[in-house]
Backbone as CSV, one residue per row, in Angstrom:
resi,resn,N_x,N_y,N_z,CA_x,CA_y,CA_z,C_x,C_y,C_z
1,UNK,41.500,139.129,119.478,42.841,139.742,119.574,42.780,141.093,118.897
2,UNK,43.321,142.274,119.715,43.504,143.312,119.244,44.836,143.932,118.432
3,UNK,44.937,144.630,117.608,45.808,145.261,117.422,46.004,146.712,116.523
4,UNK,47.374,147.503,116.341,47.251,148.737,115.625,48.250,148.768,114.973
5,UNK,47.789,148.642,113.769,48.652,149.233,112.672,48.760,150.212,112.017
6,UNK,49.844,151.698,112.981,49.711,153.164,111.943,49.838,153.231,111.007
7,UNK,49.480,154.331,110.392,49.825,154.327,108.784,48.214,154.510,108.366
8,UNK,47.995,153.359,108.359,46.907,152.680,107.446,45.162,153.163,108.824
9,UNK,45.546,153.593,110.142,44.553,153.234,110.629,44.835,152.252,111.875
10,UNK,44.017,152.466,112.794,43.928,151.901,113.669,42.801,150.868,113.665
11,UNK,42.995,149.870,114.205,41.631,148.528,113.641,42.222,147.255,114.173
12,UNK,40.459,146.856,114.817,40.561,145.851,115.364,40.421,144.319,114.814
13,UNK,41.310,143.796,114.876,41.462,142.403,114.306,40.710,141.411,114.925
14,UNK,39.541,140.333,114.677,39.126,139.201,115.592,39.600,138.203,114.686
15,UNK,40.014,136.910,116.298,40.245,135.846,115.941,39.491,134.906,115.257
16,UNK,37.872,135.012,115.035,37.407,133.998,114.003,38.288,134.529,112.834
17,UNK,38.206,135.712,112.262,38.426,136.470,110.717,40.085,135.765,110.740
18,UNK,40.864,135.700,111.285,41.872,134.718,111.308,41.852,133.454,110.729
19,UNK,40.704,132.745,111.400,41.102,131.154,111.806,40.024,130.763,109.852
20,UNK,39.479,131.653,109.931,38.446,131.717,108.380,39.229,131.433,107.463
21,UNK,40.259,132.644,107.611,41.240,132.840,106.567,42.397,131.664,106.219
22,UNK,42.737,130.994,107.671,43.984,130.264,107.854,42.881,128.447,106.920
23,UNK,41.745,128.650,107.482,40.875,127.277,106.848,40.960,127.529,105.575
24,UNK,40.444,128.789,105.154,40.070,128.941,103.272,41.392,128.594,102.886
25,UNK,42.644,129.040,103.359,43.887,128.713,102.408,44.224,127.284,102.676
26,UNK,43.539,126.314,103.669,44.246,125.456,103.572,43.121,124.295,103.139
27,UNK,41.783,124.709,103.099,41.021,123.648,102.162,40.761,124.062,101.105
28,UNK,40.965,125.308,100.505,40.830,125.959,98.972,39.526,126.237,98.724
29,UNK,38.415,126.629,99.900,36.912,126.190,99.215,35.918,126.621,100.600
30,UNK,35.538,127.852,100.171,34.720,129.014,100.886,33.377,127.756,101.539
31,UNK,32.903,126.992,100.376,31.766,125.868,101.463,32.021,124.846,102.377
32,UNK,33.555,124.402,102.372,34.203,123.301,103.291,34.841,124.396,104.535
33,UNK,35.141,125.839,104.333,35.671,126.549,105.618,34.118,126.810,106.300
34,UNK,32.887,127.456,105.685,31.383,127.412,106.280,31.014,126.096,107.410
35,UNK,31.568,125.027,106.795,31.025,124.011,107.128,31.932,123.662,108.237
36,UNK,33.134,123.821,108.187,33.995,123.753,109.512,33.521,124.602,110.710
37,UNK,33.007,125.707,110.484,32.862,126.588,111.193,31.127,126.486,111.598
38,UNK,30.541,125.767,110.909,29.158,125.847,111.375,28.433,127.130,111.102
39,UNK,28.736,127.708,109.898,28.251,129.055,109.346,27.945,129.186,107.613
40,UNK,27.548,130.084,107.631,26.854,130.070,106.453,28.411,130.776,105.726
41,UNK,27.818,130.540,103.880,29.502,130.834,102.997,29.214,132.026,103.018
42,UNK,28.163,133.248,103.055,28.200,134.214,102.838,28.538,135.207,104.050
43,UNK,28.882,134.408,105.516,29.620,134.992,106.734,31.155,134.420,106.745
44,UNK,31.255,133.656,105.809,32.840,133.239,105.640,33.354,134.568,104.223
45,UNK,32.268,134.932,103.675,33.089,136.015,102.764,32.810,137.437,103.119
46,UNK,31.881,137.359,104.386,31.901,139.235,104.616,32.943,139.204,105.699
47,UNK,33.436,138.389,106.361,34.389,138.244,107.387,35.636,138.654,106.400
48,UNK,35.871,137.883,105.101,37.390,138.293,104.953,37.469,139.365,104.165
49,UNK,36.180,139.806,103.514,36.370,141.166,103.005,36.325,141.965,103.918
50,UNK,35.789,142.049,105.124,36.316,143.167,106.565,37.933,142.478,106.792
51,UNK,38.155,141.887,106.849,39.687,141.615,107.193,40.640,142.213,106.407
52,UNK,39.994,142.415,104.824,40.789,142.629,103.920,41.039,144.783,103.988
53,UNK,39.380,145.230,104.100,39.591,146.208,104.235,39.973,146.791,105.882
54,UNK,40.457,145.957,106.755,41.119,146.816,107.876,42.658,146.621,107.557
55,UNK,43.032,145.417,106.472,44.337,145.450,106.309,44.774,146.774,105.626
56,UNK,43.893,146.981,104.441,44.050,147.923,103.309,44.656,147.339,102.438
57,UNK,44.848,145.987,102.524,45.475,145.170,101.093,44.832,144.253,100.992
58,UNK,45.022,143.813,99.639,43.897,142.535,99.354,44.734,141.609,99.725
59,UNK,44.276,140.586,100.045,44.833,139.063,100.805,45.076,138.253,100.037
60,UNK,43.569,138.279,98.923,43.020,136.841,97.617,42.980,137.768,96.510
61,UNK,43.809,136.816,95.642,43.621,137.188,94.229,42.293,136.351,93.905
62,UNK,41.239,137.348,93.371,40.218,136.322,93.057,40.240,136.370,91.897
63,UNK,40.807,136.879,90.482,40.589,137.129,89.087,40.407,135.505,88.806
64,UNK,41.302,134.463,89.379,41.286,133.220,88.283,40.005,132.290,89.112
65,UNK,39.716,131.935,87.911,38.738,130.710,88.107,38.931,130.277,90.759
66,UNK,40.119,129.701,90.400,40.338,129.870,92.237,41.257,130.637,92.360
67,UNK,40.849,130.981,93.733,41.913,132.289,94.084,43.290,131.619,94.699
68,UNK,44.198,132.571,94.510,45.377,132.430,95.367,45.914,133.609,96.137
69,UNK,46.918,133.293,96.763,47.300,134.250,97.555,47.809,135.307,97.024
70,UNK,47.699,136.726,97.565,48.637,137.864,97.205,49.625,137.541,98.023
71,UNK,51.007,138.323,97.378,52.046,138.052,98.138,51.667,138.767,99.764
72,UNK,51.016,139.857,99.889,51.105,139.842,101.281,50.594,139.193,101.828
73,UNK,49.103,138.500,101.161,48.289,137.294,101.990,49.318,135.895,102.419
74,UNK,50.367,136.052,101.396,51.353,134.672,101.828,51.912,135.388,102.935
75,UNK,52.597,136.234,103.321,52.939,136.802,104.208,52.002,136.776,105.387
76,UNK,50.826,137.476,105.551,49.952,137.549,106.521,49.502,135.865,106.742
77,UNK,48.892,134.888,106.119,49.203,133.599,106.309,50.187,133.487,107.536
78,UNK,51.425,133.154,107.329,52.379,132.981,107.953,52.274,133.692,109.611
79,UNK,51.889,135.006,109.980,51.335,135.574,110.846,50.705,134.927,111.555
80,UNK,49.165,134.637,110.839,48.270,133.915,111.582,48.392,132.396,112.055
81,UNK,49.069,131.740,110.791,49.346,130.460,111.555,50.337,130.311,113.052
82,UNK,51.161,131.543,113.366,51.928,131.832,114.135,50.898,132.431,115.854
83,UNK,50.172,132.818,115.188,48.761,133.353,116.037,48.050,131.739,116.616
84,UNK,47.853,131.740,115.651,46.869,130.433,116.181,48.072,129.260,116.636
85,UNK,49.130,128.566,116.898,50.057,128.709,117.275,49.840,128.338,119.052
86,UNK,50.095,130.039,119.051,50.595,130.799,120.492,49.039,130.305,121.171
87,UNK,48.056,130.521,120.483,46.342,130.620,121.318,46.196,129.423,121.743
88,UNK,46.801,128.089,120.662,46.334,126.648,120.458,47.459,126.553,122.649
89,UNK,48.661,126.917,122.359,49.738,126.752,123.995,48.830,127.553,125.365
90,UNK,48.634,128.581,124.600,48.153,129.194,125.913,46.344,128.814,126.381
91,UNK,45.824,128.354,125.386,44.382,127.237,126.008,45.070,125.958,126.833
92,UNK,46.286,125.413,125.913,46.697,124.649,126.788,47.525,124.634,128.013
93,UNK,48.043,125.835,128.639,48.665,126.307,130.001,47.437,126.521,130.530
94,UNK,46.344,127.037,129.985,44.941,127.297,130.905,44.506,125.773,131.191
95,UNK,44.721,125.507,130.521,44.154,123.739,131.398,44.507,123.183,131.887
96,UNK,46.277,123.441,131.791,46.757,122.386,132.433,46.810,123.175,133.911
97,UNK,46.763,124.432,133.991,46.734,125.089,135.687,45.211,124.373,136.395
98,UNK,44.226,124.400,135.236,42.755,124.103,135.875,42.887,122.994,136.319
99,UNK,43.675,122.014,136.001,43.945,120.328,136.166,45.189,120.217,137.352
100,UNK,45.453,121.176,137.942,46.226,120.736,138.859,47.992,120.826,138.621
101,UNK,48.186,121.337,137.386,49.676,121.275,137.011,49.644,119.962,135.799
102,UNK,48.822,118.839,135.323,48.261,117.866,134.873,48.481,118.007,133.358
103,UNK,49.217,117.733,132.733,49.111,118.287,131.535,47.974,117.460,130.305
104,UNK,47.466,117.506,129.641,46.282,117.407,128.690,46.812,117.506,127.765
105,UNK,46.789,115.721,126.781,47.240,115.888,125.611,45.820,114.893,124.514
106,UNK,45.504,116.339,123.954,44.271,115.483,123.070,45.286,114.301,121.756
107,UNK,44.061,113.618,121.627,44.930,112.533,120.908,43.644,112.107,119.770
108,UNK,43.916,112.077,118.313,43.129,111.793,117.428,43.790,110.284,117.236
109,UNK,42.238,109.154,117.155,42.257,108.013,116.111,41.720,107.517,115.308
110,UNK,41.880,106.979,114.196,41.284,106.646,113.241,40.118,105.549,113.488
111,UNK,39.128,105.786,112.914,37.625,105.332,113.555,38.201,103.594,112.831
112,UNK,38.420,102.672,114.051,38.048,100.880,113.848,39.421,100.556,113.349
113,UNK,40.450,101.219,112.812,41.782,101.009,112.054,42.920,100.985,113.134
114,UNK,42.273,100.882,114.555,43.612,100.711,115.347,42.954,100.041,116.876
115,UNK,42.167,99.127,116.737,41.603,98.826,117.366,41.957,98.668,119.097
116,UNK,43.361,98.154,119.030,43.874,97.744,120.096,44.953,99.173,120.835
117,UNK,44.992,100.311,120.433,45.022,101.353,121.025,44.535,101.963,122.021
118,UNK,43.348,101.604,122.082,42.199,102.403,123.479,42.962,101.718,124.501
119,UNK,42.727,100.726,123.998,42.747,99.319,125.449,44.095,99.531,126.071
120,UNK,44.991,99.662,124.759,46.634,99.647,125.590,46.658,101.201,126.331
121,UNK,45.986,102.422,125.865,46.160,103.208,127.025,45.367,103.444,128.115
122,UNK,44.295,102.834,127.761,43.335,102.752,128.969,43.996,101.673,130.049
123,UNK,45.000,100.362,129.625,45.468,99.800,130.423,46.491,99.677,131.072
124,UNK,47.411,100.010,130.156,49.291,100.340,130.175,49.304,101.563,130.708
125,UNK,48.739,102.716,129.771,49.752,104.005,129.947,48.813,104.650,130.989
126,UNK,47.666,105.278,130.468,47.127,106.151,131.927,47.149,105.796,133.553
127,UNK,46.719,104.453,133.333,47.122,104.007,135.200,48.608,104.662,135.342
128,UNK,49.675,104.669,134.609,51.024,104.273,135.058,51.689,106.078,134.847
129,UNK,50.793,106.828,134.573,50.874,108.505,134.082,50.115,109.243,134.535
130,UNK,49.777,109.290,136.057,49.197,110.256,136.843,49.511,111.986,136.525
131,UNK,50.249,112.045,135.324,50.624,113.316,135.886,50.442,114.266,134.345
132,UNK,49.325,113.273,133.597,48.889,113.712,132.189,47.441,113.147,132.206
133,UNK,46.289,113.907,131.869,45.451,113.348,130.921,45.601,113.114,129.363
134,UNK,44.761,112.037,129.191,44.629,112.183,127.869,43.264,111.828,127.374
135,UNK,42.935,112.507,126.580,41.824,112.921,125.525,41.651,112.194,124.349
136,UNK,41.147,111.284,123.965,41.078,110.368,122.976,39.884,110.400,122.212
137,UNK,39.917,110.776,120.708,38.737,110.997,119.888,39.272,109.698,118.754
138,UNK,38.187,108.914,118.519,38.302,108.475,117.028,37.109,109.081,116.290
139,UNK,37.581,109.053,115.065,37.054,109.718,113.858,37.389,109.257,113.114
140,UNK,37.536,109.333,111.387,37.861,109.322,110.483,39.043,109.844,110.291
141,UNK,39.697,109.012,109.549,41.355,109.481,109.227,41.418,110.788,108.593
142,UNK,40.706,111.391,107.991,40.713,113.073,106.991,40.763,114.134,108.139
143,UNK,39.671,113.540,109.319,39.030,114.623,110.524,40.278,114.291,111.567
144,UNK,41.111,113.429,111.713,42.281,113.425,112.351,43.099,114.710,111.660
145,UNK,43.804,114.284,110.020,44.393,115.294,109.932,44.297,117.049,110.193
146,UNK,42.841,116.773,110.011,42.598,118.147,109.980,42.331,119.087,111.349
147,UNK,42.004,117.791,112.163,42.191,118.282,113.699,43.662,118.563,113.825
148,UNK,44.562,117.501,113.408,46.112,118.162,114.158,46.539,119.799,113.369
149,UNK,46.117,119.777,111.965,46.290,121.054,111.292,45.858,122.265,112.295
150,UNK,44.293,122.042,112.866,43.918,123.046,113.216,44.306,122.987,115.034
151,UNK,45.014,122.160,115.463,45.162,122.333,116.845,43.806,121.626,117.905
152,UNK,43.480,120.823,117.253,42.339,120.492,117.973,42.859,118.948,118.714
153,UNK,43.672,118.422,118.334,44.935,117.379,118.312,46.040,117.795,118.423
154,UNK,46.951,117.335,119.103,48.485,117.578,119.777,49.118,115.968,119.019
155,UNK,48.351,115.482,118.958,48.876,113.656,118.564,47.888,113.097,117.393
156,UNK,48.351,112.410,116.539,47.163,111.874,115.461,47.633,110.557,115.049
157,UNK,46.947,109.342,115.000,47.038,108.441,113.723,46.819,108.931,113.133
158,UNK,47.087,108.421,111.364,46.103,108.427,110.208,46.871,107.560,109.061
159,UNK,46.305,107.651,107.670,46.870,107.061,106.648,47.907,108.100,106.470
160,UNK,48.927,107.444,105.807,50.653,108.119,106.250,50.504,108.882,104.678
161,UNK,49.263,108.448,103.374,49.614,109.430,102.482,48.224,110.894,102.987
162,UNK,47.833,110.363,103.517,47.170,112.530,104.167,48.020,112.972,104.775
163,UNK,49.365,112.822,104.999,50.183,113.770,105.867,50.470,114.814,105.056
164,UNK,50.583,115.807,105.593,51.180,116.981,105.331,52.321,117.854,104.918
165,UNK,52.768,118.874,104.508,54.345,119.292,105.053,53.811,119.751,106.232
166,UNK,53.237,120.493,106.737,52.768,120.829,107.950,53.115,120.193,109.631
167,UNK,53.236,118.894,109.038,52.960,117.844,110.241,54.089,116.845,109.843
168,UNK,54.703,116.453,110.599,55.607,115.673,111.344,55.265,113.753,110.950
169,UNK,55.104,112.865,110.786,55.306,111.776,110.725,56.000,110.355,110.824
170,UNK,56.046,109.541,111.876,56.447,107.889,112.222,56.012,107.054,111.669
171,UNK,56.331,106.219,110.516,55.500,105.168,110.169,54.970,104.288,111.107
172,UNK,53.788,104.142,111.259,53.083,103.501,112.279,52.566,101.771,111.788
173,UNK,52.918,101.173,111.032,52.604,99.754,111.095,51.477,100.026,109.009
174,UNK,50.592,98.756,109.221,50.250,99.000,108.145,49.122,98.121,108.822
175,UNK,47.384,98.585,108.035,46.313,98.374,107.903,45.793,97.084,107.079
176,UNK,45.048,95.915,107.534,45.282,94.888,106.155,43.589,94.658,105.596
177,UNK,43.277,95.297,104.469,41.980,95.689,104.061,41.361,94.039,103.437
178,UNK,40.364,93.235,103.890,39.350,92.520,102.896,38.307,93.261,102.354
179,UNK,38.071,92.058,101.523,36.443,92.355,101.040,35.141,91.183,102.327
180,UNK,33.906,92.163,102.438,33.180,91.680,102.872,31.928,91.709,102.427
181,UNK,31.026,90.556,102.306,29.986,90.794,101.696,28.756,89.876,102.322
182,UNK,27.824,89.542,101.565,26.387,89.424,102.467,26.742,87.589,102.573
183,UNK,25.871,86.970,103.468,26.035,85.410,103.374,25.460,84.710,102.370
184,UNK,24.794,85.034,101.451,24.188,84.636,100.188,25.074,84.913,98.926
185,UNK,26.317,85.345,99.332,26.856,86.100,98.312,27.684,84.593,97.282
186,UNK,28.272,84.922,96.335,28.933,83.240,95.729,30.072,83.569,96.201
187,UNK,31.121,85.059,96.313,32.252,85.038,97.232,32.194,84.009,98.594
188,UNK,31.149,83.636,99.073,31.040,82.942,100.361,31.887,81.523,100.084
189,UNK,32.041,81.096,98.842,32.829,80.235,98.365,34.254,80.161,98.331
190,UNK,35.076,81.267,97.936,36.441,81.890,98.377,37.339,82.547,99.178
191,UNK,38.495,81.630,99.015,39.135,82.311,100.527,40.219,83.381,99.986
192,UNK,39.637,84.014,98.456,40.793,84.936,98.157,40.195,85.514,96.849
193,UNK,39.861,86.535,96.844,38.923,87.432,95.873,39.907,88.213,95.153
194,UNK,40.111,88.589,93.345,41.292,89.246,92.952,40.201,90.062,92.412
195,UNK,41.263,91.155,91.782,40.623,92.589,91.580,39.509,92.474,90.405
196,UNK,39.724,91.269,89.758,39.069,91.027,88.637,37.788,90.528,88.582
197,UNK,37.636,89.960,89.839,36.230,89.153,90.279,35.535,90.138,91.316
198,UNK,35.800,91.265,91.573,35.236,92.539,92.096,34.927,93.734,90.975
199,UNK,34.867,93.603,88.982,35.081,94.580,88.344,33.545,94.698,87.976
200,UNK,32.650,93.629,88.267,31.202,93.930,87.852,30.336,94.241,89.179
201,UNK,31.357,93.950,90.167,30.179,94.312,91.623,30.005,95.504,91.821
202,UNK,28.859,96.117,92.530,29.120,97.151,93.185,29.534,97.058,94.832
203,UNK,30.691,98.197,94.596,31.355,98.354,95.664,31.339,99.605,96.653
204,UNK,30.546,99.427,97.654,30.127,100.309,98.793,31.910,101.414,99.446
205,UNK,31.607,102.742,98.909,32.529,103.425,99.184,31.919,104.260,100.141
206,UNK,32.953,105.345,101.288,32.474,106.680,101.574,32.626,107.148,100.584
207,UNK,32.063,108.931,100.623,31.557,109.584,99.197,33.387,110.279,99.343
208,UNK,34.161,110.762,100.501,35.030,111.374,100.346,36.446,110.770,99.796
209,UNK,36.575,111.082,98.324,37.512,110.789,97.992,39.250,110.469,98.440
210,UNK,39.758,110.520,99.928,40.970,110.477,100.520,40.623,109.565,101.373
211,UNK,41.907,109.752,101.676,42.017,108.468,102.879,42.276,106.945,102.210
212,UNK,41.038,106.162,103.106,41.670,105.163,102.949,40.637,104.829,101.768
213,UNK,39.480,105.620,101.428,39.040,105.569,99.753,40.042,105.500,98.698
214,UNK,40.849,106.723,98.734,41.969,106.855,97.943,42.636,105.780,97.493
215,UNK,43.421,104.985,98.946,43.879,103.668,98.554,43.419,103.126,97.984
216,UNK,42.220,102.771,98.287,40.853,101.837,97.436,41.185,102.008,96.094
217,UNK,40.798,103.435,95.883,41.060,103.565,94.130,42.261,103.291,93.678
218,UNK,43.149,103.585,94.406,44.468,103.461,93.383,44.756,101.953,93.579
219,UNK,44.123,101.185,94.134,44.530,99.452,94.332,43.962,98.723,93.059
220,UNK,42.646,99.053,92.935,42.038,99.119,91.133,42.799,99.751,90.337
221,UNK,43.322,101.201,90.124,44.187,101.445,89.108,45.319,100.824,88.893
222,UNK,46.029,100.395,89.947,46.647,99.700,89.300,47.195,98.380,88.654
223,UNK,45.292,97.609,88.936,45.481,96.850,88.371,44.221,96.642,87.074
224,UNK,44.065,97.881,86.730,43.485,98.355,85.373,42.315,97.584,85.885
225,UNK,41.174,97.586,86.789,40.368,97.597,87.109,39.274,98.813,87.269
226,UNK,38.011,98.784,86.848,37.156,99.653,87.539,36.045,99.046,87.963
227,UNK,35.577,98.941,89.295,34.380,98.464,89.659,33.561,99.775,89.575
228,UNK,32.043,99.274,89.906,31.047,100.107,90.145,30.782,100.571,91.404
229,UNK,31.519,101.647,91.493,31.977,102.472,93.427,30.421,102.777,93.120
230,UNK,30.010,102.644,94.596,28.817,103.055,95.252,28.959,104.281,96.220
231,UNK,28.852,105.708,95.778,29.238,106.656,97.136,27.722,106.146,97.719
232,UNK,28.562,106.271,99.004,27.049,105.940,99.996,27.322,107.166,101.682
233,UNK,27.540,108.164,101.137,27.791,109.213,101.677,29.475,108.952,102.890
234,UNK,29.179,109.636,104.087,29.964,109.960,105.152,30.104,108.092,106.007
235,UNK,30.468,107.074,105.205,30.802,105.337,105.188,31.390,105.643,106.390
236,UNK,31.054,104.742,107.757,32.076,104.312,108.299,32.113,102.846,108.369
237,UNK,33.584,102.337,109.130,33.371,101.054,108.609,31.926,99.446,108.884
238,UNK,31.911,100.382,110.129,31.226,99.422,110.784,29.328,99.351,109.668
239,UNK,29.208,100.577,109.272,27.765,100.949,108.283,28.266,99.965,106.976
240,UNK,29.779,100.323,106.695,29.850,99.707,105.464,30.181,98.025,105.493
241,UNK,30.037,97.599,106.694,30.097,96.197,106.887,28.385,95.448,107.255
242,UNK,27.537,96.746,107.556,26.372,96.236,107.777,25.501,96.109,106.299
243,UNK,25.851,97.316,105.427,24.921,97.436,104.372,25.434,96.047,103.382
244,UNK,27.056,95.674,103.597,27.025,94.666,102.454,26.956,93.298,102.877
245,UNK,26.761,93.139,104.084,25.826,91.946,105.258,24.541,92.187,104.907
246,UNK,23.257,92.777,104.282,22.615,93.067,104.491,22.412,92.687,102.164
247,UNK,23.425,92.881,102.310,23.306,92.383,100.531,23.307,93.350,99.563
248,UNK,23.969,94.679,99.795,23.471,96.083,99.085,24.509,96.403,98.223
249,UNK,26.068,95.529,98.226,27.258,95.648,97.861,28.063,95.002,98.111
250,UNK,29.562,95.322,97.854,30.284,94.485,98.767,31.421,95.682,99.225
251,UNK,32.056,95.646,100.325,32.645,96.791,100.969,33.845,96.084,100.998
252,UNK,35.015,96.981,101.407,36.449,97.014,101.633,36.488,97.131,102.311
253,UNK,37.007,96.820,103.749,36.984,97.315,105.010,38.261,96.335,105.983
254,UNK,38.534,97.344,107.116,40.200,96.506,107.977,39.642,95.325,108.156
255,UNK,40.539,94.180,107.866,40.764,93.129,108.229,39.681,92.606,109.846
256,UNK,39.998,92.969,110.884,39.247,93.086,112.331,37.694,93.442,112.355
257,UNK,37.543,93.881,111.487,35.612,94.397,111.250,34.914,93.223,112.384
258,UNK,35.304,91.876,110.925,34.493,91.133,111.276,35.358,89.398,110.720
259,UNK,35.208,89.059,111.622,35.220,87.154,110.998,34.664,86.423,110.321
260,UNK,33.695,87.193,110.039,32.392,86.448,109.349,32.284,86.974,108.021
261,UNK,31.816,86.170,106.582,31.401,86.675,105.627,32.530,87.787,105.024
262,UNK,33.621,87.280,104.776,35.176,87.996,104.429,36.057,87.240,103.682
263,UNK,36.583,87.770,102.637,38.061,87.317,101.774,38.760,87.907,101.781
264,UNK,40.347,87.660,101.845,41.656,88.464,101.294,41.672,88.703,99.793
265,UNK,42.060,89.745,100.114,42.135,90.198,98.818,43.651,89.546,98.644
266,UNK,43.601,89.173,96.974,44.841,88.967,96.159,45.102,89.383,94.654
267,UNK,45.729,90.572,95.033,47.435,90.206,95.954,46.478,91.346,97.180
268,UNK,46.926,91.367,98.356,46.491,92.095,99.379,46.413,93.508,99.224
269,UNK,45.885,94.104,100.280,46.218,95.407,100.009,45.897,95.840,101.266
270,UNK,46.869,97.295,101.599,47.464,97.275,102.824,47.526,98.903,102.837
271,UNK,47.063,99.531,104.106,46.656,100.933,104.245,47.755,101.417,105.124
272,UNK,49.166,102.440,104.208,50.110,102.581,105.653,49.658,103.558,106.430
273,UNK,50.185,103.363,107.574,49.507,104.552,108.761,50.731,105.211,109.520
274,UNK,50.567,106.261,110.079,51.571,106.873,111.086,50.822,107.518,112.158
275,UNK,51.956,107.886,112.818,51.752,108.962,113.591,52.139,110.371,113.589
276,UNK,51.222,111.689,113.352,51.748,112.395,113.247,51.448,113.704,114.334
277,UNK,51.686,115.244,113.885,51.978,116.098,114.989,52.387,116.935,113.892
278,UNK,52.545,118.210,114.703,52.575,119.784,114.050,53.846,119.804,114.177
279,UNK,54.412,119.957,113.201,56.121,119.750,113.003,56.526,121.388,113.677
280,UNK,55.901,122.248,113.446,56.469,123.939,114.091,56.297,123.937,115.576
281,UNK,55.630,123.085,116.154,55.707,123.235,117.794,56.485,122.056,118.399
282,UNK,57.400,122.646,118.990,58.267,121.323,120.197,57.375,121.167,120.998
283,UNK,57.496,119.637,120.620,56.908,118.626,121.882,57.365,118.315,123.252
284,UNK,56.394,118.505,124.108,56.722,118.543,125.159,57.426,117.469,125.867
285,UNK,57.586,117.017,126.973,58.250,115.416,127.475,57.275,114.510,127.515
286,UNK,55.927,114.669,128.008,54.658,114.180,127.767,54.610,113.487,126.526
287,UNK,54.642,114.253,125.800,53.789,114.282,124.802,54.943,113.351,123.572
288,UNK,56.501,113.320,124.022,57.472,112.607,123.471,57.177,111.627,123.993
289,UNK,57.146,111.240,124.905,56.517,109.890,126.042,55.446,109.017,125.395
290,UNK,54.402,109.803,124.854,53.239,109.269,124.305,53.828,108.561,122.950
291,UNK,54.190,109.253,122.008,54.256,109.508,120.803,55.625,107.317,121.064
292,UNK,56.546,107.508,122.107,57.463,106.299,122.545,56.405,105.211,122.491
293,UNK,55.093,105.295,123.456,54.564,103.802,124.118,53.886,103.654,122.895
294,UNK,53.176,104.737,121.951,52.765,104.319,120.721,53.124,103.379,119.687
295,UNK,54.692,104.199,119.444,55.285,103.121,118.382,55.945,101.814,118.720
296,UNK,55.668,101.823,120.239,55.682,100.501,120.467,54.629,99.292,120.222
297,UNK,53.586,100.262,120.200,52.151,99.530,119.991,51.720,99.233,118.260
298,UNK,52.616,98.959,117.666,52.438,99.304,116.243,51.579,98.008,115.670
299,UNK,50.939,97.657,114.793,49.650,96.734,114.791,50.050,95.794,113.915
């Protein structure tokens, strides 16, 4: 995207040096915007120091330990999210002309935590909605939010505490977490494991602290518990149901994993979920439609 601002100079603006800027302010952390972008941190900081000098104002206060915004960077912020916006509608009028008039609504789900979702739109809704695709990714509940943040998602599950102000939210039902562990284990004896008889095990976590980790931890805090968390990097559930089948730990994981080699936890513990969406863009009729057969489908 081009543009001119007299005064200061005429100068051309590109949309990565945008979308850099709109990531750094909203993950706080020059190696997590690199890594979004599939680039190195030292092309995520010559990008916004050219951004900064075609503005002629600085954007980032960098004096403190982390930076924050200058007031015009809060200002210019606001711009770009308005930019990216308009680009995120008009990719999507380009597709939906390429599709026939067809409208295309990507849809994020949470990887194994909603199991019976695929099936109901692969069976219910798309046969019966010729006149929409839909696009269905599961992932991890963090990479949901951050897809609907960045427009990569029009629709999202996730855990209802990663929502945003950003984004819009339906309470969507609630998640019901056991413990699972290997068949040799002495849990194989109980049909109800309390926080207290999990404080000497080790317990197979992902390494990323949110989500439905988060819950995890705060289900021990508050019951003045600490087990011995195992980060065992980028966990999904199905790895973290094999490694503690396998005897390496014991994992937390949805209820549905597995039938086998599993206790309730007591008192339970329960992951809420929603549905959410970019609260600054009106939803289309589609896409209100979707968002209806969903919360009908609540788990």
């Amino acid at each position: 995207i081009s543009g001119g601002f007299w005064g200061r100079g005429h100068f051309i603006m590109e949309l990565y040096q945008l979308e850099y800027f709109r990531t750094l302010c909203r993950c706080r952390s020059y190696t997590k915007t690199a890594q979004t972008f599939g680039v190195t941190q030292p092309a995520v900081t010559t990008a916004l120091k050219k951004l900064e000098r075609e503005c002629g104002v600085p954007l980032l206060d960098r004096r403190a330990r982390h930076f924050t915004l200058t007031p015009f960077g809060a200002s210019f912020l606001e711009h770009a999210e308005r930019i990216h916006s308009e680009m995120a509608d008009i990719r999507a009028e380009i597709d939906r002309y390429a599709r026939g008039g067809r409208e295309t609504i990507q849809l994020g789900l949470p990887l194994t935590m909603c199991p019976g979702l695929l099936f109901a739109l692969s069976s219910q809704y798309i046969p019966n909605h010729p006149e929409v695709s839909i696009l269905c990714s599961q992932t991890g509940p963090e990479l949901v939010v951050d897809g609907l943040l960045d427009g990569q998602y029009q629709i999202g599950v996730s855990c209802a505490d990663l929502c945003t102000p950003e984004l819009e939210l339906r309470p969507f039902g609630r998640g019901e977490f056991c413990v699972f562990f290997s068949a040799e284990h002495t849990f194989n004896h109980y049909d109800c494991i309390t926080p207290e008889m999990l404080a000497d095990q080790a317990l197979l976590l992902p390494q990323s602290p949110t989500g439905v980790t988060k819950s995890i931890q705060a289900y021990f805090t508050r019951h003045r518990i600490t087990p011995n968390y195992l980060a065992v990097g980028n966990l999904v559930p199905h790895d973290g149901y094999a490694l503690a089948k396998a005897g390496k730990g014991v994992a937390i994981l949805p209820r549905h994993i597995s039938d086998q080699y599993r206790a309730s936890l007591c008192p339970p513990l329960f992951v809420d979920l929603g549905i959410m969406w970019r609260n600054a863009r009106e939803l289309s009729k589609n896409q209100k439609k979707l968002i209806r057969f969903l919360l009908e489908q609540q788990p």
